[in-house]
N, C-alpha and C positions, 0 to 999 in steps of 0.2 A: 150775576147772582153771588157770587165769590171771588173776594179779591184780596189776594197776597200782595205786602206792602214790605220793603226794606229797608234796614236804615241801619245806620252806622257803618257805611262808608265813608273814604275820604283819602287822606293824604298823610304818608305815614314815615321815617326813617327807617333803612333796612334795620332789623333789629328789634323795632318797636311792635306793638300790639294793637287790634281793630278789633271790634266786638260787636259782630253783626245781629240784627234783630229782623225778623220776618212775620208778622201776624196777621192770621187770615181773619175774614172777618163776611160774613153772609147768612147765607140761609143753608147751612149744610146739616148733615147728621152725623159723619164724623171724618177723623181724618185718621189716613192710615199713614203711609211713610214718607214724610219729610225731608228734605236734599237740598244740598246749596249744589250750584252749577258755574262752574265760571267760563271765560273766553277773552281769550287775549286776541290784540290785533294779529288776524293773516292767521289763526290758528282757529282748529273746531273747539264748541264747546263741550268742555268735559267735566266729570264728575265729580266733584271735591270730596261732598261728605254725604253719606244717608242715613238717617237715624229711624227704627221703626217705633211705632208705637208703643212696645214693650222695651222700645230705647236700647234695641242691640245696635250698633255701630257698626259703618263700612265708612275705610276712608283709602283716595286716592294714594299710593307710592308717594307720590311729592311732597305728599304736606302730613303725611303718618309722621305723630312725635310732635309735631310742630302745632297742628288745629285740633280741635276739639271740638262737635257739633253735642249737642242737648235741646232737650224740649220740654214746655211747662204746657202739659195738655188742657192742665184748666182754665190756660190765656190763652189757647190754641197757637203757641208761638215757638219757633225752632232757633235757636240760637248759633253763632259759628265765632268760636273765641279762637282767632288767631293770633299765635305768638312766633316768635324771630323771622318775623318778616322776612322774605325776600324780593330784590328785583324783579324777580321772575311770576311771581305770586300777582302782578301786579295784570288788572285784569276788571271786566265786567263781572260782577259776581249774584245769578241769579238764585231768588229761591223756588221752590219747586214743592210742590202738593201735592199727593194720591185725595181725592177728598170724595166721599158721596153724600149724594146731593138728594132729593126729591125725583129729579127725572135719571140720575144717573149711578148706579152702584158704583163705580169706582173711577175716575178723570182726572188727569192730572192738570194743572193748574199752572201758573210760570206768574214770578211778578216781573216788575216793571225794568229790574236791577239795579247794583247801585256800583260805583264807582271804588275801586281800590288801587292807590295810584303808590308805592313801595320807591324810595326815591337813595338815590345811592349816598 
C-alpha cells in the first residue's frame, strides 16, 4: 500500500557529493519522521540522519558537518545531501518512513536501498 523508493546512489570520489532522494508514494494519511539508514558489509545497520516533520534534525557522529537530511512534505520526499565523501561512508543506504496509513496509526516503512560506493 506504501512504497519508499530511492535514488541517487552510485559511485563517487572520496571528496565528492551524492544527493539522495526517497519518495513515498500510496495510500497514506501522513508521514511523521523520515531517516536514511545505511549498512556497510560485516557491519549492523545504523542510523545516518532523521528528520521530523516539523524538520528538526538528528544526525549520526560520523557524518555530523558532512550530510544534511531535508524534506518537501508536499512531494512527501526526504532528501540526504552528502558532501566530502568518505571511504567509509561507503555503504547500502536505506530510507526509512514512520507513515499512517488507513489500517495503521503509525508503521514504519524501509525502501528497497540504494547503493553508495566512495572510491579512494
Amino acid at each position: 500500500q506504501v512504497q519508499l523508493v530511492e535514488s541517487g546512489g552510485g559511485l563517487v570520489q572520496a571528496g565528492g557529493s551524492l544527493r539522495l532522494s526517497c519518495a513515498a508514494s500510496g495510500r497514506f494519511f501522513s508521514i511523521n519522521d523520515m531517516g536514511w539508514y545505511r549498512q556497510a558489509p560485516g557491519k549492523q545497520r545504523e542510523l545516518v540522519a532523521v528528520i521530523t516533520r516539523g524538520s528538526s534534525t538528528t544526525y549520526a557522529d560520523s557524518v555530523k558537518g558532512r550530510f544534511s537530511i531535508s524534506r518537501d512534505n508536499a512531494k512527501n520526499t526526504v532528501y540526504l545531501q552528502m558532501n566530502s565523501l568518505k571511504p567509509e561512508d561507503t555503504a547500502v543506504y536505506y530510507c526509512n518512513a514512520e507513515i499512517a496509513t488507513r489500517d495503521y496509526y503509525a508503521l514504519a516503512y524501509w525502501g528497497k536501498g540504494t547503493l553508495v560506493t566512495v572510491s579512494l
